[in-house]
C-alpha positions as CSV (number, residue, x, y, z in Angstrom):
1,X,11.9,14.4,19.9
2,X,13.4,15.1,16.4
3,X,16.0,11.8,15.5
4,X,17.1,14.5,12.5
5,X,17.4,18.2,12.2
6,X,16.1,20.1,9.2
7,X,18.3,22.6,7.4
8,X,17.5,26.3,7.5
9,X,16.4,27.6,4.1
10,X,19.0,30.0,3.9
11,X,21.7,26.7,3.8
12,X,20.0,25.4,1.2
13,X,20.3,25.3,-2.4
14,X,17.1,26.0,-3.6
15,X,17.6,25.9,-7.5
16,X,19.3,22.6,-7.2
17,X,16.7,20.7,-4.8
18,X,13.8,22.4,-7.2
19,X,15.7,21.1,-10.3
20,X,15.5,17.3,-8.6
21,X,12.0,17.6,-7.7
22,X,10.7,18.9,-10.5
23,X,12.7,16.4,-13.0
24,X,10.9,13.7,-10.7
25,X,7.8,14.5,-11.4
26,X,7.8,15.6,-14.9
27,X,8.9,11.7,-16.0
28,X,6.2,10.3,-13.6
29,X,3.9,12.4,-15.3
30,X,5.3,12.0,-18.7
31,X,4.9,8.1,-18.1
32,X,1.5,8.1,-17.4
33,X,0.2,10.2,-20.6
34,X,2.8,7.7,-22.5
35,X,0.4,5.1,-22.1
36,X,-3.1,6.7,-22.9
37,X,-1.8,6.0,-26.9
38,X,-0.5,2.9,-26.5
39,X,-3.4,1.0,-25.2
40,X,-5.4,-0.6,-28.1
41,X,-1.8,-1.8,-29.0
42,X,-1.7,-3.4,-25.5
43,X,-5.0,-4.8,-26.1
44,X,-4.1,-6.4,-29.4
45,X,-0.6,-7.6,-28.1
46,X,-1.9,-9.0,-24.8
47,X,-5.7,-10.5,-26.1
48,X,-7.9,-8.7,-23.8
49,X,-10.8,-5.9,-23.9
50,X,-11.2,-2.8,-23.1
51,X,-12.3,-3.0,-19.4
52,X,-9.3,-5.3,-19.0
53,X,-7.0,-2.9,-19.9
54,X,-8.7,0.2,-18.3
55,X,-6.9,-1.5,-15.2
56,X,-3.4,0.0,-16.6
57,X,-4.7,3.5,-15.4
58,X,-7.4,2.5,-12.8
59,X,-4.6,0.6,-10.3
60,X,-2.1,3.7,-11.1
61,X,-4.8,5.7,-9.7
62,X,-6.2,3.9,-6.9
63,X,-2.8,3.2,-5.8
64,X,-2.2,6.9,-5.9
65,X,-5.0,7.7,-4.0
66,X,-4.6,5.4,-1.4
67,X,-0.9,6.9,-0.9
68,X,-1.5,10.4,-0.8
69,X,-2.9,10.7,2.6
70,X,-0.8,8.6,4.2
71,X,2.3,11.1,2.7
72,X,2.2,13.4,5.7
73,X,3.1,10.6,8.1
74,X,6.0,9.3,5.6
75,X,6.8,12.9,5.1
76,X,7.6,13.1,9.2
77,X,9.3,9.7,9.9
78,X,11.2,9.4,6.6
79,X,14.2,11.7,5.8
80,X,13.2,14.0,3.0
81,X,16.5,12.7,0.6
82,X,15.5,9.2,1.3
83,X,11.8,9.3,0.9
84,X,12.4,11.0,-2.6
85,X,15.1,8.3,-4.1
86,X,12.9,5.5,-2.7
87,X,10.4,6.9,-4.6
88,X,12.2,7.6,-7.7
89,X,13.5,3.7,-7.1
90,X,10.4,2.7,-7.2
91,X,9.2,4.5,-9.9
92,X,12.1,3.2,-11.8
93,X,12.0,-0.4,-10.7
94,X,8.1,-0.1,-11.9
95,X,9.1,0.9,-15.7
96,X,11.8,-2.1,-15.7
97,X,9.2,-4.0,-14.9
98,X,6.6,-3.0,-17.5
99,X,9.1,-2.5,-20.1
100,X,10.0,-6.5,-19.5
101,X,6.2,-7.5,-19.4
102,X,5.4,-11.0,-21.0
103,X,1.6,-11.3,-20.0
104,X,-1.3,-8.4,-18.9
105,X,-0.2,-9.2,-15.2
106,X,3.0,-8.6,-15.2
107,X,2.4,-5.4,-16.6
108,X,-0.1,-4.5,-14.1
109,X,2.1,-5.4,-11.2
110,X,4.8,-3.1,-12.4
111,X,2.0,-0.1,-13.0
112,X,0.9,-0.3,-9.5
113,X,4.6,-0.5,-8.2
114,X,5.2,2.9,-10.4
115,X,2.2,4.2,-8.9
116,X,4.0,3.5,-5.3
117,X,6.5,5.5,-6.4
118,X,4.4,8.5,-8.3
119,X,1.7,8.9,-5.7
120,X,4.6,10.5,-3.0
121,X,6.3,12.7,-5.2
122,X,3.9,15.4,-5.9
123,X,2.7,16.0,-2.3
124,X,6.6,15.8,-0.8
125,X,7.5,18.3,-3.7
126,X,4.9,20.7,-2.4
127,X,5.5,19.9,0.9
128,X,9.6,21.0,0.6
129,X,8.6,24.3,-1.7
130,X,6.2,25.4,1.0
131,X,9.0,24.6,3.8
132,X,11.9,26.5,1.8
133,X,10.0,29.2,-0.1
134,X,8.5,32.5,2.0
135,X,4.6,32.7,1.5
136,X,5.8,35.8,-0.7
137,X,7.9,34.3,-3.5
138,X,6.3,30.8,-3.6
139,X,4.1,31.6,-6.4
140,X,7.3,31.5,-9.0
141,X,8.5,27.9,-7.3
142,X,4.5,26.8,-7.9
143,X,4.5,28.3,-11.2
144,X,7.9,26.4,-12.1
145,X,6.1,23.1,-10.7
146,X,3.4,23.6,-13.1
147,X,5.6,22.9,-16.2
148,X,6.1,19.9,-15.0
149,X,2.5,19.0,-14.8
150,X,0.9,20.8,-17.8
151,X,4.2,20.2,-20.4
152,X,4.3,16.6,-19.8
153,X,0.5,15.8,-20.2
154,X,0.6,17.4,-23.6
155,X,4.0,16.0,-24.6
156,X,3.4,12.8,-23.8
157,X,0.8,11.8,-26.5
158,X,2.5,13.5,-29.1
159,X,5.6,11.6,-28.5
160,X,3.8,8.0,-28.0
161,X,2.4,8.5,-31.0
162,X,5.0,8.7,-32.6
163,X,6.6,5.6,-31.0
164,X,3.8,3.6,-31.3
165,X,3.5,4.0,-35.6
166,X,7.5,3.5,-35.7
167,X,8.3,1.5,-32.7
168,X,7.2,-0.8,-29.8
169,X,5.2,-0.3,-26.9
170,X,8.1,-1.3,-24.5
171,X,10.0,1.8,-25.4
172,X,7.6,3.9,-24.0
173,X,8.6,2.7,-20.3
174,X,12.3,3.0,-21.6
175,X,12.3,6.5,-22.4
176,X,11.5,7.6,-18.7
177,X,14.5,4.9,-17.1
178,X,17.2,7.1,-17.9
179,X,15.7,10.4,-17.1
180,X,14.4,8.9,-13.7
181,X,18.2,7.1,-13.3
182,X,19.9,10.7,-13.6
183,X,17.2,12.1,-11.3
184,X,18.4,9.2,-8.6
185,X,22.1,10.6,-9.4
186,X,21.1,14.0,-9.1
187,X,19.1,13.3,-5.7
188,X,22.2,11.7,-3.7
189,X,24.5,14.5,-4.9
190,X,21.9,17.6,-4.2
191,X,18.9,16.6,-2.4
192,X,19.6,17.7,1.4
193,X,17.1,16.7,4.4
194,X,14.8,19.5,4.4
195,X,12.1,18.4,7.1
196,X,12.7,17.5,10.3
197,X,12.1,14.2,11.7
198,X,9.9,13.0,14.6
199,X,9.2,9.8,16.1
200,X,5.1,8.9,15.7
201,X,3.1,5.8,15.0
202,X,1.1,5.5,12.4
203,X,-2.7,5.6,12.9
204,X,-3.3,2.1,11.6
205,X,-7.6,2.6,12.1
206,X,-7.2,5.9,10.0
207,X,-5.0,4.0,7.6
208,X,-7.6,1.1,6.9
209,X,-10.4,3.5,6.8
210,X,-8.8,6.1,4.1
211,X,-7.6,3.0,2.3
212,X,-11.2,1.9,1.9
213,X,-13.0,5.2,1.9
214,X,-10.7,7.0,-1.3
215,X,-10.0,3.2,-2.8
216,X,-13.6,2.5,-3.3
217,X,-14.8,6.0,-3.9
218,X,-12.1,6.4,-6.7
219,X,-12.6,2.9,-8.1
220,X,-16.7,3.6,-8.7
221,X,-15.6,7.0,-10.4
222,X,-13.1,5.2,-12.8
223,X,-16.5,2.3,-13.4
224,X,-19.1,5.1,-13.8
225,X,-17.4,6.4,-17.2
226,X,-18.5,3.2,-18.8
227,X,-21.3,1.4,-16.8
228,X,-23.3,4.4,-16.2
229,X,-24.3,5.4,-12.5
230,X,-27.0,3.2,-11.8
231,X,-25.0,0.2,-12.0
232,X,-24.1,-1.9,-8.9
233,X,-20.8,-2.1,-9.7
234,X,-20.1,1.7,-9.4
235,X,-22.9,2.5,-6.5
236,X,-21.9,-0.2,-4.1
237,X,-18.3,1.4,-4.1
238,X,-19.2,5.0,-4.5
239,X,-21.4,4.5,-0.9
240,X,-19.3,1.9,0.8
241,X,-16.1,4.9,0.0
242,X,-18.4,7.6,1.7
243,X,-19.0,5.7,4.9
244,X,-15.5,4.7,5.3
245,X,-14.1,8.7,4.6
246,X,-17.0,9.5,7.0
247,X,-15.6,6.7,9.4
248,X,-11.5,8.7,8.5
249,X,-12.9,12.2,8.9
250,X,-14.3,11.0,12.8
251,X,-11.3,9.2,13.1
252,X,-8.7,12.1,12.0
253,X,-10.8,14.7,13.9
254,X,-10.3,12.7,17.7
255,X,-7.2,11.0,17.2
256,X,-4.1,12.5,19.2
257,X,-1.7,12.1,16.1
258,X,-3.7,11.9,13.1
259,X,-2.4,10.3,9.7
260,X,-4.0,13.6,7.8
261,X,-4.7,16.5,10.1
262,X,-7.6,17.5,9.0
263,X,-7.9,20.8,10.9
264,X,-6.2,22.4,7.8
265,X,-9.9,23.1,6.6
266,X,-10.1,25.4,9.4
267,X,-8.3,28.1,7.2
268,X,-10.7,29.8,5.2
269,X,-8.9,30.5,2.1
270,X,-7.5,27.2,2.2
271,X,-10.8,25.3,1.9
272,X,-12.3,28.0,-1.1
273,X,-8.9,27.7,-2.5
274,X,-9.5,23.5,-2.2
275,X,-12.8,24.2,-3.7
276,X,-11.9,26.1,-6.5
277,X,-9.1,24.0,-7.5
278,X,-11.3,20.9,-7.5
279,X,-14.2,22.4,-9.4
280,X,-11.6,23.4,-12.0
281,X,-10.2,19.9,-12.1
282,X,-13.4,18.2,-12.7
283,X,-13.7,20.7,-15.9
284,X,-10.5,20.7,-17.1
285,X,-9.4,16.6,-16.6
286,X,-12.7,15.4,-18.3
287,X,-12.5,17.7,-21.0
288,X,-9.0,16.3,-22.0
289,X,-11.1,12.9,-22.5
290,X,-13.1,14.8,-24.9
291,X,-10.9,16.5,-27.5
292,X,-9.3,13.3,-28.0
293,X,-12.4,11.1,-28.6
294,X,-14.1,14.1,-30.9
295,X,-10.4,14.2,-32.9
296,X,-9.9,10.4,-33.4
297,X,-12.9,8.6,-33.2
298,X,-15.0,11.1,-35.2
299,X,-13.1,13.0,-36.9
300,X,-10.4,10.3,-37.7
301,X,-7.0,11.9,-36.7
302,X,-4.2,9.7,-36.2
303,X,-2.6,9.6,-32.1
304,X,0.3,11.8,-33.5
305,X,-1.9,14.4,-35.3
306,X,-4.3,14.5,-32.0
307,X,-1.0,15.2,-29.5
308,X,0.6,17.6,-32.2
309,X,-2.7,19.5,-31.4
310,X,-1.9,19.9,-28.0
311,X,1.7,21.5,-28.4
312,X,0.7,25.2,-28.5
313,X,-0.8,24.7,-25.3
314,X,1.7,22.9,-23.7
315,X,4.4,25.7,-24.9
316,X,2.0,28.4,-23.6
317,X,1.4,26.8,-20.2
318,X,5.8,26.3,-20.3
319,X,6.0,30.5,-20.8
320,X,3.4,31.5,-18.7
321,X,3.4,29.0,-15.7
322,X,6.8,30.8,-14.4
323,X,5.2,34.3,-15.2
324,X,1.8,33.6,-13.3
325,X,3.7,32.9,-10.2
326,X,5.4,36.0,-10.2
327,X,2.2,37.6,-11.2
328,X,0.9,36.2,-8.3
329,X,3.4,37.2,-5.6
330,X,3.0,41.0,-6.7
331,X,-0.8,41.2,-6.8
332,X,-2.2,37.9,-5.6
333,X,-4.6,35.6,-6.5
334,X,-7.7,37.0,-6.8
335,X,-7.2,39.0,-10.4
336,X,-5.3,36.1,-11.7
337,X,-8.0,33.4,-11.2
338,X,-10.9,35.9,-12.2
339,X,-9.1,36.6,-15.6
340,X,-8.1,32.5,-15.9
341,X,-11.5,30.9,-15.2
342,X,-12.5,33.9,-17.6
343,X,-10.6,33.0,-20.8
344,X,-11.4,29.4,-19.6
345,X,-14.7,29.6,-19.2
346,X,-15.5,31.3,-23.1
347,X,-12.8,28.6,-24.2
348,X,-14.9,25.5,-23.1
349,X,-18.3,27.3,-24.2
350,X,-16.9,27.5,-27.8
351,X,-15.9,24.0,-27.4
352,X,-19.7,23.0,-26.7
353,X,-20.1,24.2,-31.0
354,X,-17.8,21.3,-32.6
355,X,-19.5,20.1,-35.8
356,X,-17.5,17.8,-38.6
357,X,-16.6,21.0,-40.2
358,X,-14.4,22.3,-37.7
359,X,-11.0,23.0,-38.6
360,X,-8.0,21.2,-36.8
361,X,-6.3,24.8,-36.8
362,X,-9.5,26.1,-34.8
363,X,-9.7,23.3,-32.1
364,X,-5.7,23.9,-31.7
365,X,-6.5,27.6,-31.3
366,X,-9.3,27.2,-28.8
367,X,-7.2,24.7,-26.6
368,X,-4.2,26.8,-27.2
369,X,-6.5,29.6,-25.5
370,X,-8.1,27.1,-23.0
371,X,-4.2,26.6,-21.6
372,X,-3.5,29.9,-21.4
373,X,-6.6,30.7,-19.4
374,X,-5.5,27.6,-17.2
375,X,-1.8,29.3,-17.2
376,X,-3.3,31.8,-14.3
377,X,-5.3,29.4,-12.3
378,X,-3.1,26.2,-12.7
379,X,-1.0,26.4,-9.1
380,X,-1.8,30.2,-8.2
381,X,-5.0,29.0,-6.2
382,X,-3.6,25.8,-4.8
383,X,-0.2,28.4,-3.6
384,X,-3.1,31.1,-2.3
385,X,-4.7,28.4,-0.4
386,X,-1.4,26.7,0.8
387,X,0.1,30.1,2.2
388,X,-2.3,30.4,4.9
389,X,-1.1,27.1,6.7
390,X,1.5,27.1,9.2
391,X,4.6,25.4,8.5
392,X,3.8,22.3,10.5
393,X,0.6,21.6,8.4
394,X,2.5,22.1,5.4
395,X,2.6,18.2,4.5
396,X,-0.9,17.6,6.1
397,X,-2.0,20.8,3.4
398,X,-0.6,19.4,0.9
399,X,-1.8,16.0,1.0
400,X,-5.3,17.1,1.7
401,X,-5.5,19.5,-1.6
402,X,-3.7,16.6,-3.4
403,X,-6.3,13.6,-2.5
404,X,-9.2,16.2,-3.5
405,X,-8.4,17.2,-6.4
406,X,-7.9,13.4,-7.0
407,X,-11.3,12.8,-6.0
408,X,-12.5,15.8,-8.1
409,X,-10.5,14.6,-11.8
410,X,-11.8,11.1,-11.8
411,X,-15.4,12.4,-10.7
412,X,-15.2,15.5,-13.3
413,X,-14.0,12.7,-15.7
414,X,-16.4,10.2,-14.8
415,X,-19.2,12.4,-14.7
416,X,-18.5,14.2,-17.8
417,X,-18.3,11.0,-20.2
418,X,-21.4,9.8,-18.7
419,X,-23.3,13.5,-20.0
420,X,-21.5,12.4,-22.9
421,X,-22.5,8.9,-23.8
422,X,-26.4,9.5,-22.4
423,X,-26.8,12.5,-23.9
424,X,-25.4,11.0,-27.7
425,X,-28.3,8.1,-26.6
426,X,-30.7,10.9,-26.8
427,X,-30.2,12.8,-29.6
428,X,-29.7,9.5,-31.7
429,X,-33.0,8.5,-30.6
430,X,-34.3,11.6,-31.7
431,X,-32.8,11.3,-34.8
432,X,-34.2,8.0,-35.2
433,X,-37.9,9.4,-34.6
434,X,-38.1,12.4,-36.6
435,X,-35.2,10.7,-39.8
436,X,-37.2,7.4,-40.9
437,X,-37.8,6.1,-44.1
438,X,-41.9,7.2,-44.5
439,X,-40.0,10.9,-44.4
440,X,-40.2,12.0,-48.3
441,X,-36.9,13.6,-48.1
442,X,-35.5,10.7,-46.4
443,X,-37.3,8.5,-48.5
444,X,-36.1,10.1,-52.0
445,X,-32.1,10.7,-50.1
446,X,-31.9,6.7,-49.5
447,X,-33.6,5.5,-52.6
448,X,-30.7,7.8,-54.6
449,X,-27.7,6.8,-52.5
450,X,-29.1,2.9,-53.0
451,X,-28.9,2.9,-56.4
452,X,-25.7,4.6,-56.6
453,X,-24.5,2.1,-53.9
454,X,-25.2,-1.1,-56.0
455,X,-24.8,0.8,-59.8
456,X,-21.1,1.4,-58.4
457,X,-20.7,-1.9,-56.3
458,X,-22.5,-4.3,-58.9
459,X,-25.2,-5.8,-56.5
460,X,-28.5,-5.9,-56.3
461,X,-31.2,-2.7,-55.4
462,X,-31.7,-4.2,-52.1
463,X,-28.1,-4.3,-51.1
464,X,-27.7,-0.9,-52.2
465,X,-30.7,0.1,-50.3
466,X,-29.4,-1.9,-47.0
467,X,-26.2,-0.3,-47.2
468,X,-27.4,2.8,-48.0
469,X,-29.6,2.4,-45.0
470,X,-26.3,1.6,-42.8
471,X,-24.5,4.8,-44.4
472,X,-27.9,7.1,-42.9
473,X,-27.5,5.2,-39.2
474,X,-23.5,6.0,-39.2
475,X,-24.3,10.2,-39.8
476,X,-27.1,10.3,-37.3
477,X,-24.4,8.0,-35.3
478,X,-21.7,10.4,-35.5
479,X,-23.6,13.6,-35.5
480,X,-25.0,12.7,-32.0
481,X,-22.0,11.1,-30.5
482,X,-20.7,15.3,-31.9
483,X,-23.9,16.7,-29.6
484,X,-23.1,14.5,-27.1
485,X,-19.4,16.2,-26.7
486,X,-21.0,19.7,-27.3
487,X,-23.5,18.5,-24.2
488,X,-20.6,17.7,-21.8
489,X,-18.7,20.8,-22.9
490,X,-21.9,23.2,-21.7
491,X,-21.6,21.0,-18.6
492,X,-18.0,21.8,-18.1
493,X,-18.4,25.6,-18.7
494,X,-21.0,25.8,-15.7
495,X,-18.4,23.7,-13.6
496,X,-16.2,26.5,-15.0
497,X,-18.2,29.2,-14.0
498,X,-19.4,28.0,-10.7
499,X,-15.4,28.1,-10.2
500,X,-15.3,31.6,-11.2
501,X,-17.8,33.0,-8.9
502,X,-16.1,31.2,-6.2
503,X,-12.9,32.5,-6.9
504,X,-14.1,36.1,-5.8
505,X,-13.7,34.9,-2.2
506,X,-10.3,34.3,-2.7
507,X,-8.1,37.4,-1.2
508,X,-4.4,37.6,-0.4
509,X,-3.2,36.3,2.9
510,X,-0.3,38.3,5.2
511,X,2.5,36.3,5.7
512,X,2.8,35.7,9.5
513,X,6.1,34.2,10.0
514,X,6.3,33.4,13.4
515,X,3.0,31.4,12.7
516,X,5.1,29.2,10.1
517,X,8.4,28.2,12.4
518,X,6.9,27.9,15.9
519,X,5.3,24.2,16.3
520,X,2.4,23.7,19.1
521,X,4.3,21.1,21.7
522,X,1.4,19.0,20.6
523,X,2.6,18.2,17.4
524,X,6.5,17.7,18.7
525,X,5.7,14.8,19.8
C-alpha cells in the first residue's frame, strides 16, 4: 500500500520543479569538470603522484556507480522532495568538506560524500520528467536536461582555469556551495512529491552483488587507462565485476521485488536506444580525454586557453539542446540521430588528422561541429528509448540506461587512452628503426644542430651533439604521441559509426497511455 500519494501532473508546476532539478545537476556536474584542471595543483599542494590523485575522480565514480542502481528502490520508499534535498545536502556538505581539506584524505572523504549526493540526482531527474511529461512533449524537458550536462562540462574547465592561475584550489568547491544552497531553498519552496510511495524491502543479495559487480567492473576500467589491460590489477577486477553482475542479472531476473527490474530490456527500442547511447558515450567521453592531452601536453596551451576552446560548443549544445527535443517530438528520433552520428562521425574522422601545425581556430571549429552533431543525439535517443516504458518502470529505465552508459564512458575512456598510449609506443619505435644516426640525412641534420647547439651554448662538440641527440628523441616523441591521438580518433569514428548504423532501428513509439498509469498488482506491493 502507498504511505504517500503522488500529485497528478496537471497539479503540478512543471517549469518550477524542472528549474530545481536541472539547477541540481548542472552544479554537480559543474563540480566535477572543476577539478580535472586543478589536479597537478592538488598533487603539488598535497605531495603525492599521479595515481594517488586519480582517486579524486575514481571514488566520485565508483561511488556513483554503485548508487545508481539502487536509485529505483530509494526512488519508491523515499518521498521525491526529500530524496532530492538529501541529495543536494549531501552534495553540499561534500564541497564543505573538500573546500576545508588539510591532507589528500580529507579530501577524498568529502569527494566520495559528493558523489553520495551526485550519483541520485540524474536518475530521480529523469525519473520525475518521464512521470510528469507525456511521451509526446518529453523530448523539449530532455533537451532542456541536456544543457545542464553538455554546458557545464565545457564551462567548467574554462572557468578553473581561470581560478587556478589567479586563485586557490579551495574556491573551486566554493563556487558550487551557494548555487547548490539556493537550490536547497528553491527545493523546500517548489519541489512537490511527484512519485508515489510504497512500502518494499530492499534486496540486500542484489545490493551486495551490483555493489561488487559495477564497483569492480568500473574500478579496472578507471586502472586500464594507465596500466594497460594485461595487468592484474585491472583483469582481476574487470572478471571478478562480470561474475558478480552475472550473479545481479540471475538475481534481479527471480527475485519477487527486484532492486533494478531488469525486464525493461524487454522493450525493444529501449535496449537499441541503450545501445546506441552507450556506443556513443564510449566515443564521445574518451575523446574529451584526447583534445585536452593533444592541446596541453603537445601543443602547450595553458588550462584556460584549452577550456576557452570548448565554449562554441558548449553555446551550440545550450541553443540547440532545447530545439532537438522539439525536433524530436514532431518527427522522432530516427532522422535526428542519423543526421547527429552523421556530422559526428566526419567530425571525429577529421580529428584522426591533427599534426603540430593545426590551428587552435580549426580544432575549435571541428569540436564546435562535433557538439553540434552531439546536439541531435545527446538525450533524443535516451527519450526514444525511455518512452516505450510504462510509467511504473520509469525509475527502474532510468537507472538501467544511467549505470550503462556509466559502464560504457569509463570503458570508451579507458579503452581509448590505451589505443592511445600503445599505439604512440609503436610508431616511436618505428621511428627509432628507420631515424638512426648511420641515416646520412640524419647523420648530416644532427651533426648541424650539434654544433649549433654548443657554438651558441659555449660547450663542447659532444655536448652539442648529446643534446642535439635529445632535441631528435623529443620530435619523434611528440610526433608519435600526435599518431597516437590520430589512432584513437579513427577508433572512435568506427564506435561512431557502428552507432550510426544502429540507430536505423530506432523508430517512433505510440504513446499508450493507459499502459503508463495502470500498475500490475504485482508491483503495488
Amino acid at each position: 500500500m502507498a504511505s504517500a500519494k503522488s500529485q497528478q501532473p496537471k497539479q503540478l508546476n512543471k517549469n518550477s520543479i524542472m528549474l530545481v532539478m536541472v539547477l541540481g545537476a548542472f552544479v554537480a556536474i559543474l563540480n566535477q569538470t572543476l577539478l580535472n584542471v586543478a589536479i597537478p595543483q592538488l598533487m603539488a599542494d598535497f605531495s603525492v603522484s599521479a595515481d594517488t590523485v586519480q582517486w579524486l575522480s575514481t571514488a566520485y565514480m565508483l561511488t556513483n556507480g554503485v548508487l545508481i542502481p539502487v536509485t529505483p528502490f530509494l526512488i519508491d520508499r523515499i518521498s521525491t522532495r526529500k530524496l532530492f534535498i538529501t541529495a543536494m545536502v549531501l552534495f553540499t556538505v561534500g564541497s564543505f568538506i573538500c573546500s576545508l581539506a588539510t591532507n589528500f584524505s580529507i579530501l577524498l572523504i568529502g569527494r566520495i560524500v559528493q558523489a553520495f549526493g551526485a550519483g541520485v540526482l540524474m536518475p530521480l531527474m529523469m525519473t520525475v520528467i518521464l512521470v510528469i511529461y507525456p511521451p509526446e512533449v518529453r523530448g523539449r524537458a530532455m533537451g532542456t536536461i541536456a544543457i545542464a550536462m553538455f554546458f557545464a562540462p565545457a564551462v567548467g574547465p574554462t572557468l578553473s582555469g581561470w581560478i587556478i592561475e589567479h586563485w586557490t584550489w579551495r574556491i573551486l568547491f566554493y563556487v558550487g556551495m551557494p548555487i547548490a544552497i539556493a537550490d536547497i531553498v528553491l527545493a523546500m519552496t517548489l519541489m512537490p512529491n511527484i512519485m508515489e510511495r510504497k512500502d518494499r524491502d530492499l534486496d540486500v543479495l542484489g545490493f551486495i552483488t551490483s555493489t561488487i559487480g559495477f564497483g569492480m567492473l568500473l574500478y579496472g576500467f578507471s586502472e586500464a587507462g594507465s596500466k594497460g589491460w594485461g595487468d592484474v590489477a585491472v583483469v582481476l577486477p574487470i572478471i571478478i565485476g562480470i561474475i558478480f553482475i552475472i550473479l545481479f542479472a540471475v538475481r534481479e531476473v527471480t527475485a519477487d521485488e527486484p532492486m533494478m527490474d531488469l525486464s525493461v530490456f524487454k522493450y525493444s527500442i529501449f535496449t537499441i536506444a541503450t545501445l546506441v547511447s552507450c556506443v556513443v558515450n564510449m566515443a564521445l567521453f574518451g575523446a574529451m580525454i584526447l583534445v585536452p592531452i593533444y592541446l596541453q601536453n603537445i601543443r602547450g596551451f595553458t588550462p584556460l586557453e584549452s577550456g576557452l576552446l570548448l565554449l562554441p560548443g558548449a553555446i551550440i549544445m545550450a541553443i540547440m539542446s532545447p530545439i532537438s527535443g522539439a525536433l524530436f517530438d514532431r518527427v522522432g528520433v530516427r532522422p535526428l540521430a542519423v543526421i547527429g552520428l552523421i556530422i559526428t562521425a566526419l567530425t571525429t574522422w577529421n580529428f584522426s588528422k591533427l599534426s603540430m601545425d593545426t590551428t587552435y581556430g580549426h580544432i575549435m571549429l571541428l569540436y564546435t561541429f562535433r557538439m553540434f552533431g552531439m546536439s541531435f543525439i545527446s538525450m533524443t535517443i535516451m527519450t526514444a528509448g525511455l518512452n516505450q516504458l510504462p510509467r511504473y518502470l520509469a525509475s527502474h529505465g532510468t537507472a538501467a540506461a544511467n549505470t550503462a552508459r556509466q559502464i560504457a564512458a569509463s570503458l570508451g575512456t579507458a579503452y581509448l587512452v590505451s589505443v592511445m598510449s600503445n599505439r604512440s609506443t609503436f610508431h616511436l619505435a618505428n621511428y627509432t628503426e628507420h631515424i638512426s644516426a648511420s641515416n646520412p640525412f640524419v647523420y648530416q641534420f644532427l651533426q648541424g644542430l650539434g654544433q649549433m647547439l654548443s657554438a651558441n651554448l659555449q660547450q663542447l662538440p659532444q655536448v652539442g651533439q648529446s643534446l642535439a641527440l635529445n632535441v631528435l628523441y623529443g620530435i619523434m616523441m611528440q610526433q608519435s604521441t600526435i599518431e597516437g591521438i590520430n589512432d584513437a580518433f579513427i577508433v572512435a569514428t568506427i564506435l561512431t559509426v557502428i552507432a550510426l548504423v544502429l540507430s536505423f532501428f530506432l523508430r517512433r513509439v505510440r504513446a499508450q497511455s493507459e499502459l503508463r498509469t495502470a500498475v500490475p498488482e504485482q508491483n503495488k506491493k
